[in-house]
LOBA-443578 format. One record per residue (C-alpha): residue number from 1; chain; x, y, z. Coordinates in nm, 4 decimals, padded with zeros to 6 digits, always signed. Layout:
LOBA-443578
ATOM, num, chaine, xx, yy, zz
ATOM, NUM, A, X, Y, Z
...
This chain:
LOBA-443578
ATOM, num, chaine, xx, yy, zz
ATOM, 1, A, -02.6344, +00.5265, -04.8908
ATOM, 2, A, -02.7941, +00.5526, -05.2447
ATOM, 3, A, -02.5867, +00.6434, -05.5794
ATOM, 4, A, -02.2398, +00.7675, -05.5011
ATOM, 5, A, -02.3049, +01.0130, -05.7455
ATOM, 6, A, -02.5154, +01.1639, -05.5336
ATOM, 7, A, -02.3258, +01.2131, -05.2209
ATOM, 8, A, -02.0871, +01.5386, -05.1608
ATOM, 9, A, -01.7823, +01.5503, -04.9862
ATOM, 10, A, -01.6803, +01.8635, -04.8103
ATOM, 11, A, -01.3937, +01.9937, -04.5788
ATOM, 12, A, -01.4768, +02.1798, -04.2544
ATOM, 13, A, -01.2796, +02.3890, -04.0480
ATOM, 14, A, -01.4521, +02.3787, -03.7076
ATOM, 15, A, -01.6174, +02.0765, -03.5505
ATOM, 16, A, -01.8744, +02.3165, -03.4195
ATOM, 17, A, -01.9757, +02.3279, -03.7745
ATOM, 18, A, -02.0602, +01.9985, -03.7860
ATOM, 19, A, -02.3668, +01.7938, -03.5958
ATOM, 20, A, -02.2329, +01.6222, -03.2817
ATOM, 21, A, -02.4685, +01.3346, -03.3284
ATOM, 22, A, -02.4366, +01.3111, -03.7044
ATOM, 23, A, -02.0281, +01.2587, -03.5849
ATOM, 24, A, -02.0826, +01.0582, -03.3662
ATOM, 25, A, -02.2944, +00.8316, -03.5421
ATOM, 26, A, -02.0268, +00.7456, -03.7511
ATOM, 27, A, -01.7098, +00.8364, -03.4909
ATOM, 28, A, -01.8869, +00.5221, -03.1765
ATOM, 29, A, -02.2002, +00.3863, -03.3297
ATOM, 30, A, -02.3683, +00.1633, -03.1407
ATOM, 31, A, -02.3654, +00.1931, -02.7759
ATOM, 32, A, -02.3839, +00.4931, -02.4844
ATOM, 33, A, -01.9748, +00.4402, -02.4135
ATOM, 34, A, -01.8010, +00.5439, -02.6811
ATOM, 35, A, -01.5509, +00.2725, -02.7722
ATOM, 36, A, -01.2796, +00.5103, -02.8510
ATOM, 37, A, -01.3642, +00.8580, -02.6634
ATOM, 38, A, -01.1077, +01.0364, -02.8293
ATOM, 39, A, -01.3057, +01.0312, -03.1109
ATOM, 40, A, -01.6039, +01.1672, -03.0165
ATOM, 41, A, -01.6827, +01.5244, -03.1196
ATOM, 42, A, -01.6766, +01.6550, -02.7497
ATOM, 43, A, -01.3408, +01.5738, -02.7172
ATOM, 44, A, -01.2033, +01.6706, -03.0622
ATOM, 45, A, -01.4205, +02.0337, -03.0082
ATOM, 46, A, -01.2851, +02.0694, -02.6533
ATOM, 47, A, -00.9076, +02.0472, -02.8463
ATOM, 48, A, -01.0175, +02.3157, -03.1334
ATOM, 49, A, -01.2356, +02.5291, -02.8810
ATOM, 50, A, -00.9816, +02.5484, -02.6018
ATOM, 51, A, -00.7174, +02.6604, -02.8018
ATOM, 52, A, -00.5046, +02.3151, -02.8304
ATOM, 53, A, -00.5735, +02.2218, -03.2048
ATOM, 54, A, -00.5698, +02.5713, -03.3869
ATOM, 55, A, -00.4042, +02.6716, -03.7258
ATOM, 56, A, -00.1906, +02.8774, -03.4735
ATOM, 57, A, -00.0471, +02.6233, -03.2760
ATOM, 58, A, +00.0127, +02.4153, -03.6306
ATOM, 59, A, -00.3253, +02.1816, -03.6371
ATOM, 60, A, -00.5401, +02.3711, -03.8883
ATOM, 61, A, -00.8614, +02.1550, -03.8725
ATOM, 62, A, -00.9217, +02.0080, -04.2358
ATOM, 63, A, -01.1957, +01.7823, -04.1452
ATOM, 64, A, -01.3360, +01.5410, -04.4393
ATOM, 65, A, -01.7368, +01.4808, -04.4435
ATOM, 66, A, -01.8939, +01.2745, -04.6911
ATOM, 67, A, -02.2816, +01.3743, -04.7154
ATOM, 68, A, -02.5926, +01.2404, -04.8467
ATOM, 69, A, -02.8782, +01.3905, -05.0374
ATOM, 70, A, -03.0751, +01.4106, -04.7408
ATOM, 71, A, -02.8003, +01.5743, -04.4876
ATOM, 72, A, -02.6591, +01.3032, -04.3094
ATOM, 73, A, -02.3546, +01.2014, -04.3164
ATOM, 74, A, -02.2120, +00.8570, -04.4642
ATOM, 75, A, -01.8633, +00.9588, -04.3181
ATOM, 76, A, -01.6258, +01.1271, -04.1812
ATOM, 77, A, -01.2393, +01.1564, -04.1316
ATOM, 78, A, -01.0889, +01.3872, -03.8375
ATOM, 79, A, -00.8256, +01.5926, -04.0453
ATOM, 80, A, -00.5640, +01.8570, -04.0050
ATOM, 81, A, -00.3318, +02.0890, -04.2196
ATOM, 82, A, -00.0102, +02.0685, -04.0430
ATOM, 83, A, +00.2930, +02.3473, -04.0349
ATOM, 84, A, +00.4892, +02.0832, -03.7693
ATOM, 85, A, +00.5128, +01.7384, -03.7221
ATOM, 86, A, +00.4986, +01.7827, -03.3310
ATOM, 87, A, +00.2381, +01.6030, -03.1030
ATOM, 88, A, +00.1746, +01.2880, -03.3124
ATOM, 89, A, +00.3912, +01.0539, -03.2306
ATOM, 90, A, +00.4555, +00.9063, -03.5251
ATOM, 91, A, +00.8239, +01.0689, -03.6082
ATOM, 92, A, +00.8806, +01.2129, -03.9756
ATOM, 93, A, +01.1188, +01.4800, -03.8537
ATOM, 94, A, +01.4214, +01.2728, -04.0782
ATOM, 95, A, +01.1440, +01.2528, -04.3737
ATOM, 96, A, +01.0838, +01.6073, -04.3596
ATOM, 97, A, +01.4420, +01.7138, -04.3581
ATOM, 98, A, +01.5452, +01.5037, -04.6162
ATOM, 99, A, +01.2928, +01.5975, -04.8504
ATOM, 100, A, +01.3824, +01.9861, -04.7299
ATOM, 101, A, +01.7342, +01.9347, -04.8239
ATOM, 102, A, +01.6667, +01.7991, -05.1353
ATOM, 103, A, +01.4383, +02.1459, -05.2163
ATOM, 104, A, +01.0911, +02.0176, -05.1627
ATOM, 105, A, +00.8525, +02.2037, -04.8859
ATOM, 106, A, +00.7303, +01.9561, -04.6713
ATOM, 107, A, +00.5304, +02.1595, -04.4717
ATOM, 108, A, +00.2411, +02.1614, -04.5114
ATOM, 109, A, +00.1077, +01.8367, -04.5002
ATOM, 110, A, -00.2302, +01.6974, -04.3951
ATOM, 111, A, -00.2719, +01.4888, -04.0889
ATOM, 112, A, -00.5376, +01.2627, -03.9690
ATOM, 113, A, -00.5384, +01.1405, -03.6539
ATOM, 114, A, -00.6032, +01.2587, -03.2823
ATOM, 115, A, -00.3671, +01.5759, -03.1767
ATOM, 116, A, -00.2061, +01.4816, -02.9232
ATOM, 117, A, -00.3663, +01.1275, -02.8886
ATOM, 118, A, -00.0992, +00.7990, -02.9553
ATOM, 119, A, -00.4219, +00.5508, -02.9004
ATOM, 120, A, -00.5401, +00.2856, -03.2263
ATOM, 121, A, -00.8831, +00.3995, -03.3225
ATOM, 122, A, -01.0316, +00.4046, -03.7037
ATOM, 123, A, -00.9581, +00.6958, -03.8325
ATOM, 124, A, -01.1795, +00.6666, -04.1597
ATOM, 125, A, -01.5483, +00.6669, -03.9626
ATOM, 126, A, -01.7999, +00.5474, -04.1920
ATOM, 127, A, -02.1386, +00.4926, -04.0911
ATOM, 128, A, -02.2156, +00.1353, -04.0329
ATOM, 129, A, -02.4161, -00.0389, -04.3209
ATOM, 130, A, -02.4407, -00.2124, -04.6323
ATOM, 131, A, -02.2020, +00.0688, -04.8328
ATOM, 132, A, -01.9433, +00.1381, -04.4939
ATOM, 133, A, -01.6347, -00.0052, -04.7458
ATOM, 134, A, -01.7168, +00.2123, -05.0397
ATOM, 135, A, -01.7620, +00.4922, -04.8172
ATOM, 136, A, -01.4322, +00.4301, -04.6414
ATOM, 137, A, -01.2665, +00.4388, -05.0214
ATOM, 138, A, -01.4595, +00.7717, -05.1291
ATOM, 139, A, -01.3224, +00.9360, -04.7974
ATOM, 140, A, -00.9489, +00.8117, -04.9195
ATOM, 141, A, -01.0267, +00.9481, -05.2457
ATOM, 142, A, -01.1034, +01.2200, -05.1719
ATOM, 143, A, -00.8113, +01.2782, -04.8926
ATOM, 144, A, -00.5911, +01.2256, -05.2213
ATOM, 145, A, -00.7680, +01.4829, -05.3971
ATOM, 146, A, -00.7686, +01.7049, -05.1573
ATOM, 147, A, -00.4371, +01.6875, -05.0894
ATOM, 148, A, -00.3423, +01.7436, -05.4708
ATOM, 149, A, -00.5391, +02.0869, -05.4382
ATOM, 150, A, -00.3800, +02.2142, -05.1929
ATOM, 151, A, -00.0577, +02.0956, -05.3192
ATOM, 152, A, +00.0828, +01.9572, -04.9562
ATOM, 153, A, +00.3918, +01.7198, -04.9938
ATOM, 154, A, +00.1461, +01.4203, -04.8045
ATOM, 155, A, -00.1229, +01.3199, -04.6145
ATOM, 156, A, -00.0481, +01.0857, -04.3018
ATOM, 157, A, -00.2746, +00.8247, -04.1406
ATOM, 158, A, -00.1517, +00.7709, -03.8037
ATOM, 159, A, -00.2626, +00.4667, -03.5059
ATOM, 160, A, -00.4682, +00.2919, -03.7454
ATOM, 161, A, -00.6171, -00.0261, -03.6651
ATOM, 162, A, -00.4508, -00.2953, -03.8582
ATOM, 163, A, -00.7830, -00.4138, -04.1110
ATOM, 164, A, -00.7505, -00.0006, -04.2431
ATOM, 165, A, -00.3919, -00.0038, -04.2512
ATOM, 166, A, -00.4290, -00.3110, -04.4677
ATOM, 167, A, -00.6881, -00.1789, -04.7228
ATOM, 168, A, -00.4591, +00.1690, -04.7711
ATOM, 169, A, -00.1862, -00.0316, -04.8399
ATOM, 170, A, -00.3764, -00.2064, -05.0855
ATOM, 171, A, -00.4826, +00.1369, -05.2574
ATOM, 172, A, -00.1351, +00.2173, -05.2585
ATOM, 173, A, -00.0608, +00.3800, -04.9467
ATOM, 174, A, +00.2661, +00.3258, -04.7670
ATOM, 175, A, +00.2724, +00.1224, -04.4635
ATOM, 176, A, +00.4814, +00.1409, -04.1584
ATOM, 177, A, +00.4643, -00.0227, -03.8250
ATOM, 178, A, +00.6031, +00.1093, -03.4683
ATOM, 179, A, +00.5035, -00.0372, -03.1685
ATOM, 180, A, +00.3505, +00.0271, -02.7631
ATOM, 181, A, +00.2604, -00.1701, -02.4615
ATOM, 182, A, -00.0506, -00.2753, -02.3845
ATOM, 183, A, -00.1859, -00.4681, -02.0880
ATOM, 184, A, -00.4996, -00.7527, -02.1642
ATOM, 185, A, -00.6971, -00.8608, -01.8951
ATOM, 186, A, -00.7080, -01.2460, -01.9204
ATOM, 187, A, -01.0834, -01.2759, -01.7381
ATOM, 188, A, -00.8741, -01.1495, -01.3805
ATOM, 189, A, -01.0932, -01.0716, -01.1315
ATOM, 190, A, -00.8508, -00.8882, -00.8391
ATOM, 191, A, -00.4947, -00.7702, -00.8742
ATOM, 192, A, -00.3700, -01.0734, -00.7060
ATOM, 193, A, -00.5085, -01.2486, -00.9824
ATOM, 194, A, -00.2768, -01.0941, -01.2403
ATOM, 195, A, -00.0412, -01.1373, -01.0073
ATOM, 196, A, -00.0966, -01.4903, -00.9940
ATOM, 197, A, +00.0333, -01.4748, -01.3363
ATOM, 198, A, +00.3822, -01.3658, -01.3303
ATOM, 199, A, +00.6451, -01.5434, -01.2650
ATOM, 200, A, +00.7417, -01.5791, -00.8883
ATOM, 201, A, +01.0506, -01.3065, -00.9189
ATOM, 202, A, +00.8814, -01.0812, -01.1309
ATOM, 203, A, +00.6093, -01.1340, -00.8960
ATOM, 204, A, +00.7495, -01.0046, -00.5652
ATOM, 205, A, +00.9260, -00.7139, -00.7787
ATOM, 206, A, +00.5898, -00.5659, -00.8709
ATOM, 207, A, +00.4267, -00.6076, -00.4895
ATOM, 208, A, +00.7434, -00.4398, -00.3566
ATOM, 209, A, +00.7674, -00.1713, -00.6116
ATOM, 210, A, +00.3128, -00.0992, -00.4983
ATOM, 211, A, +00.4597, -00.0929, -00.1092
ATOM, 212, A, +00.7692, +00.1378, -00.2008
ATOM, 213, A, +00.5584, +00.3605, -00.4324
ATOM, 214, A, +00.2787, +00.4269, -00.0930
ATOM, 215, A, +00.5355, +00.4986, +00.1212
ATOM, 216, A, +00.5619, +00.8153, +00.2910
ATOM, 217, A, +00.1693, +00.8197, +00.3811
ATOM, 218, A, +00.0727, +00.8774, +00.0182
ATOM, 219, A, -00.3023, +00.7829, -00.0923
ATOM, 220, A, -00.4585, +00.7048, -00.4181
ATOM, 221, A, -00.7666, +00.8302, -00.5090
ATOM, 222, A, -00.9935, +00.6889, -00.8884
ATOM, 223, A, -01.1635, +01.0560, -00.9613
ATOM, 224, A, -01.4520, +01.0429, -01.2447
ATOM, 225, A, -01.8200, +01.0969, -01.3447
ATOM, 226, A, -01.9221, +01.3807, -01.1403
ATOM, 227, A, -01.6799, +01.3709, -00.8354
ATOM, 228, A, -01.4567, +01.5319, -01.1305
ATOM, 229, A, -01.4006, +01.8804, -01.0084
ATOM, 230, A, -01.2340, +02.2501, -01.0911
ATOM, 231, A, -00.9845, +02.1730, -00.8223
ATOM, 232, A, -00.8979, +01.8261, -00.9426
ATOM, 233, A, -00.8188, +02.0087, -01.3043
ATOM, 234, A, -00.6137, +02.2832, -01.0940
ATOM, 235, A, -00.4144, +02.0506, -00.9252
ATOM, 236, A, -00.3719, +01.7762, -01.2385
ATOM, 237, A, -00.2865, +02.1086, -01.4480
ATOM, 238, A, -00.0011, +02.1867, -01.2258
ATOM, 239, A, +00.1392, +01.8449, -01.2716
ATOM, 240, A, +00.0780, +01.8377, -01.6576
ATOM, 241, A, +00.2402, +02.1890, -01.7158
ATOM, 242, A, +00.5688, +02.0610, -01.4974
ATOM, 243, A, +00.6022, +01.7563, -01.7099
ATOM, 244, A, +00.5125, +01.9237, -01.9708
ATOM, 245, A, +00.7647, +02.2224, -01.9840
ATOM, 246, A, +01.0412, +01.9453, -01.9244
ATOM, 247, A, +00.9590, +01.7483, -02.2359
ATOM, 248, A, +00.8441, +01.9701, -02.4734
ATOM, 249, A, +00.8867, +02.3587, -02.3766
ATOM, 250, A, +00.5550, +02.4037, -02.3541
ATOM, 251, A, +00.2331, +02.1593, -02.2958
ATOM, 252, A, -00.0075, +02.0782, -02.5946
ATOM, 253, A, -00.3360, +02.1046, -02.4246
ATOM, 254, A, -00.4511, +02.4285, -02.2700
ATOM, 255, A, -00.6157, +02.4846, -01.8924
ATOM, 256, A, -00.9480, +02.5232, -02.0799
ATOM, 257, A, -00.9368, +02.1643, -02.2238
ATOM, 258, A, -00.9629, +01.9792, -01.8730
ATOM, 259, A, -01.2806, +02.2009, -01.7582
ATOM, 260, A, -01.4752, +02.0901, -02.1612
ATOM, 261, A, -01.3995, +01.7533, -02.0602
ATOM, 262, A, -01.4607, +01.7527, -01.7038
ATOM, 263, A, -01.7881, +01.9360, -01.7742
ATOM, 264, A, -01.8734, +01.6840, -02.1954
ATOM, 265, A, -01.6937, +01.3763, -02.0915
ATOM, 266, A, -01.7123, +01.3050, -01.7165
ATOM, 267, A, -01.8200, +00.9527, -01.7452
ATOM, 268, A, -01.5404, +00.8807, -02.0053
ATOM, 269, A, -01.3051, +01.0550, -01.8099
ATOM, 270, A, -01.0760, +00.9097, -01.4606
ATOM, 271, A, -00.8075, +01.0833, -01.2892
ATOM, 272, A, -00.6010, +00.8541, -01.0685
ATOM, 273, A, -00.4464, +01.1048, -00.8234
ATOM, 274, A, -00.2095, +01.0881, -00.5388
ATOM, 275, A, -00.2110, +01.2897, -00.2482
ATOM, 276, A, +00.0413, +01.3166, +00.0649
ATOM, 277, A, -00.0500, +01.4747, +00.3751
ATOM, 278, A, -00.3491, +01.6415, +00.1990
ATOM, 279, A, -00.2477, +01.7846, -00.0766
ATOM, 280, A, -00.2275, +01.6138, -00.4546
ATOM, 281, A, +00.0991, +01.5479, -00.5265
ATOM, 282, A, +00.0743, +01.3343, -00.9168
ATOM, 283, A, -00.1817, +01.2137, -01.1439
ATOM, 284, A, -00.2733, +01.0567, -01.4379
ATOM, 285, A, -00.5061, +01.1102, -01.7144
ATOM, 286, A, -00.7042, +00.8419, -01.8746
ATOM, 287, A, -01.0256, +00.7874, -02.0691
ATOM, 288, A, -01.2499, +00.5214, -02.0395
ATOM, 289, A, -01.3943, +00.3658, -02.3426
ATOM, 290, A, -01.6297, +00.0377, -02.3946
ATOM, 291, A, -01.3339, -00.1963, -02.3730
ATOM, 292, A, -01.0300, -00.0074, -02.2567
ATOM, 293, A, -00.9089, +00.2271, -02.0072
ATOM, 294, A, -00.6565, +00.4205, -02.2084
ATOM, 295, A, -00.3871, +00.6081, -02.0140
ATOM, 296, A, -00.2591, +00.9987, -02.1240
ATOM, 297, A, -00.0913, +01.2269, -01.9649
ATOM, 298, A, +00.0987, +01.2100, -01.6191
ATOM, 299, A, +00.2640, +01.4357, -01.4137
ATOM, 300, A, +00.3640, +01.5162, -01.0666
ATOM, 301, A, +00.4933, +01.8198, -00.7967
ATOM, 302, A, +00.7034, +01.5366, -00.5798
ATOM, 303, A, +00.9068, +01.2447, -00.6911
ATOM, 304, A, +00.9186, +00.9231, -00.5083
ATOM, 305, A, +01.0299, +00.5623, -00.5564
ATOM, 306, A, +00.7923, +00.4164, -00.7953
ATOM, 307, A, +00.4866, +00.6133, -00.7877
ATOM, 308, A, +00.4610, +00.6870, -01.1566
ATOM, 309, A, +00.4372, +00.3026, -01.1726
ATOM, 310, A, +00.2065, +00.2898, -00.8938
ATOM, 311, A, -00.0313, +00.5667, -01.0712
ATOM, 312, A, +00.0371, +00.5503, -01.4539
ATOM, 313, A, +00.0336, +00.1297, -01.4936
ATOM, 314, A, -00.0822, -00.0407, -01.1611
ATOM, 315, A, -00.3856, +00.1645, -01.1067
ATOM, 316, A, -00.5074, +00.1168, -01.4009
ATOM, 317, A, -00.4879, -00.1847, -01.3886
ATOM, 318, A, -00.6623, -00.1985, -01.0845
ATOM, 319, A, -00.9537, -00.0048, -01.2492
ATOM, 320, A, -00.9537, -00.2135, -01.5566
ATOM, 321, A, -01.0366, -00.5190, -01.3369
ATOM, 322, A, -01.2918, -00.3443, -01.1388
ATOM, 323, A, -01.4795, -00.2038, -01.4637
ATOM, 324, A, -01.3903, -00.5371, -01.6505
ATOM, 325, A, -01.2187, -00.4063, -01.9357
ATOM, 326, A, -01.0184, -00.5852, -02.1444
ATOM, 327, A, -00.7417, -00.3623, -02.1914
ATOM, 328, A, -00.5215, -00.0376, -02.1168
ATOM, 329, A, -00.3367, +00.0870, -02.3442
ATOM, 330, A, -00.0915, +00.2930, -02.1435
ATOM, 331, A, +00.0216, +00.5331, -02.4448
ATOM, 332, A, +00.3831, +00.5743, -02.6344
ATOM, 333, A, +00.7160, +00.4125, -02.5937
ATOM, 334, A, +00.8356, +00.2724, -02.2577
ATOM, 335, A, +00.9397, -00.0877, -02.3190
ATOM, 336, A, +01.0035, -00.0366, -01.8995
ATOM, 337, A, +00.6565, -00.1189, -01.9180
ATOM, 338, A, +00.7036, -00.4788, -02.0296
ATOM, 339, A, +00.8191, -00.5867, -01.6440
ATOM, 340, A, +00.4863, -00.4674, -01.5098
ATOM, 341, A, +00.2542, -00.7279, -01.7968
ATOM, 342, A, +00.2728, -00.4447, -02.0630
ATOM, 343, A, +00.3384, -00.6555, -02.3431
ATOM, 344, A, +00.4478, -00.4950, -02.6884
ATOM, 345, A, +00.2234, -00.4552, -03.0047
ATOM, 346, A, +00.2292, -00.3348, -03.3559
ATOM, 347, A, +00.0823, +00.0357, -03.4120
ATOM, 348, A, +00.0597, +00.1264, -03.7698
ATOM, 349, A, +00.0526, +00.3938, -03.9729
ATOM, 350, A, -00.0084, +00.4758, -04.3411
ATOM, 351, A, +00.1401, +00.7570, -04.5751
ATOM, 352, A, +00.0830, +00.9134, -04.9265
ATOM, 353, A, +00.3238, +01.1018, -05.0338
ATOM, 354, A, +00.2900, +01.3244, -05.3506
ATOM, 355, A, +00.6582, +01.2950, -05.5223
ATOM, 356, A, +00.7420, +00.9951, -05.6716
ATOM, 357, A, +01.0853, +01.0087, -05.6103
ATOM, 358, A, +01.0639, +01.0643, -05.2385
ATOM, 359, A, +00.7619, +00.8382, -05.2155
ATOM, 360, A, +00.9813, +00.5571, -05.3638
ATOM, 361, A, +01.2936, +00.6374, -05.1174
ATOM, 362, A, +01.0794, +00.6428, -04.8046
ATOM, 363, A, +00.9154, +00.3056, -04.9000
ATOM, 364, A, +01.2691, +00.1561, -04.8883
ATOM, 365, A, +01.3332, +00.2898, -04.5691
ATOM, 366, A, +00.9790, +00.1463, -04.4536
ATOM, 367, A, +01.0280, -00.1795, -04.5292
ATOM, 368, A, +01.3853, -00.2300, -04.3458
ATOM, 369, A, +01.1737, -00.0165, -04.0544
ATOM, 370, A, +00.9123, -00.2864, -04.0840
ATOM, 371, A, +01.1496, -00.6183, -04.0235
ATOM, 372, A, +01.3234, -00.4360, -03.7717
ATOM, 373, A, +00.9577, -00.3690, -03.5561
ATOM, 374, A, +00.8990, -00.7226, -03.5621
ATOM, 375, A, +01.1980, -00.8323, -03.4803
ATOM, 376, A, +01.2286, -00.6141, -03.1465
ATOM, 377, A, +00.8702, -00.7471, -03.0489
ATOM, 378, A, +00.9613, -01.0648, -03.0631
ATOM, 379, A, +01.2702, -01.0109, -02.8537
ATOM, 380, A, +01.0784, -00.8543, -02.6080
ATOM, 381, A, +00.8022, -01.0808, -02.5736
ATOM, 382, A, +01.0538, -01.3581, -02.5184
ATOM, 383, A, +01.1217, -01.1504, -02.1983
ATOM, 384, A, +00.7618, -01.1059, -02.0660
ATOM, 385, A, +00.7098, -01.1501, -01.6982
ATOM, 386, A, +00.4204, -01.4088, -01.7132
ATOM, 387, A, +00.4705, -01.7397, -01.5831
ATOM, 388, A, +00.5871, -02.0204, -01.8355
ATOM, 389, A, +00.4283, -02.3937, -01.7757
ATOM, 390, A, +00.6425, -02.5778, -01.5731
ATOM, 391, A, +00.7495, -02.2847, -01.3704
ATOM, 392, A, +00.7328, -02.2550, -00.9984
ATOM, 393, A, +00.4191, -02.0535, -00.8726
């Protein structure tokens, strides 16, 4: 990159707008699987294109490009104006009333992060190279500024990995920590293996829950690359739209998403379905990047003992070890997930926020939020399922 004088930084409002390869460059350098698929700009089009992330359902793409003389780009930062806080994952909802109360607007605010997406990934993409740092700070510069122009109460920095969450806080962002589960493959090269692991109760629990959850004559098929079909994203849709309606009201992604992934991202993409005298019954989304399998969105048309283990954590599992990944990272909450060698982690998140007032009340809360994270993962690691040395195998 040559004299920061020089570059420009823009905002965009469609990713068709912007170069796919230009994004990506900066988004997964360096290899033909994406380590984080989510941010690739086939799956962050698919979301604006099929309707999903829209300035009418609240996720007004803002997108932040930093360009050079010549046209390319030295970075880029996936951005959106929100109207809601829904979908992130990250909760403000007591922020945003409290600052409501008091007669601010919170709403609008600016968002950067992955609709709909609870998975770690940078979320300030410079290009790799001898300038990626001072291109990182121009980009939160200019998220600042931007944010002053358009007069929103904040801009919010969500699943950061920890070395950016580290380097906002340092330019004065706030920090907060939550946590999630996450499985690491410890060189395993069958099930059994991580079985091997566990502790001799814990153990038989898991095999019994695997023989409980197949029951009934149900099978388990891995569905990706180009096996992925319209039927497959019929029959997950019905699944996802059930679940869906009973969480939320209504589900995030639209019908149109699944067929721009299934026809952009097939490689990237596995569905781990279950079917019962023929016909799917549940599934479960996931993505595949470099590393990890990361697991999304689950739903299902019958319930039985244990199969949203079976398909959401121990299939996975079972495809992590096959691919040799390193990890899954089975998405948000669910400390249920610690029995079956989920163990917990820090997520973290950083916030601006434009009143100093508020600013300085929220970083109070923050820091008590902070002591209380790390306290609760170290209770629950003291509970993990692996075997201890000494302990019977």
């Amino acid at each position: 990159m040559g004299d920061a004088e020089q570059v420009v930084m823009k905002v965009v409002p469609r990713m068709e707008e912007i170069p796919a390869a230009a994004w990506d460059a900066c988004a997964n350098p360096g290899g033909e699987v994406p380590d984080v698929p989510f941010l690739s700009h086939a799956f962050l089009k698919a979301l604006e294109e099929s309707g999903s992330a829209t300035a009418r359902t609240g996720w007004a793409p803002h997108h932040l490009i930093l360009e050079e003389p010549d046209g390319s780009l030295a970075g880029v930062v996936p951005m959106y104006m929100k109207s809601h806080s829904q979908g992130e994952y990250v909760f403000d909802y007591g922020w945003a009333d409290a600052f409501e109360r008091a007669g601010g607007n919170y709403y609008p605010k600016l968002q950067v992060s992955v609709p709909f997406t609870p998975a770690t990934s940078r979320r300030i993409l410079a290009r790799p190279g001898l300038f990626q740092e001072r291109t990182e700070d121009q980009l939160t510069a200019g998220m600042i500024e931007l944010a002053r122009q358009l007069e929103v109460s904040s801009v919010h920095l969500t699943f950061l990995p920890e070395n950016q969450w580290t380097r906002l806080g340092e330019l004065g962002f706030l920090q907060r920590t939550d946590q999630q589960f996450h499985w690491l493959n410890n060189g395993y090269e069958t099930f059994d293996g991580f079985l091997d692991d566990l502790a001799s109760r814990k153990r038989k629990n898991l095999r019994k829950e695997r023989a409980r959850a197949l029951e009934n004559g149900i099978e388990i098929e891995w569905v990706t690359g180009s096996d992925l079909t319209e039927t497959h994203w019929d029959a997950f849709f019905e699944f996802y739209t059930d679940t869906g309606m009973r969480k939320w009201g209504s589900p995030y992604l639209t019908r149109e998403f699944f067929s721009m992934i299934g026809e952009t991202m097939a490689d990237e993409t596995l569905l781990i379905m279950a079917k019962r005298e023929g016909r799917y019954i549940a599934g479960a989304l996931n993505f595949v990047g470099s590393e990890t399998l990361f697991g999304r969105n689950w739903g299902c048309i019958e319930h039985h003992p244990f199969l949203h283990f079976e398909v959401c954590y121990y299939q996975a599992i079972d495809f992590a070890i096959t691919r040799g990944l390193k990890k899954v990272e089975a998405g948000a909450q669910g400390a249920h997930k610690l029995a079956r060698g989920y163990l917990p982690t820090h997520t973290y998140s950083a916030h601006y926020i434009a009143n100093p007032s508020f600013r300085e009340a929220v970083e109070h809360y923050l820091e008590q939020e902070r002591r209380h994270i790390d306290h609760d993962i170290a209770a629950l690691s003291r509970h993990a399922p692996f075997r201890q040395s000494g302990d019977e195998t």
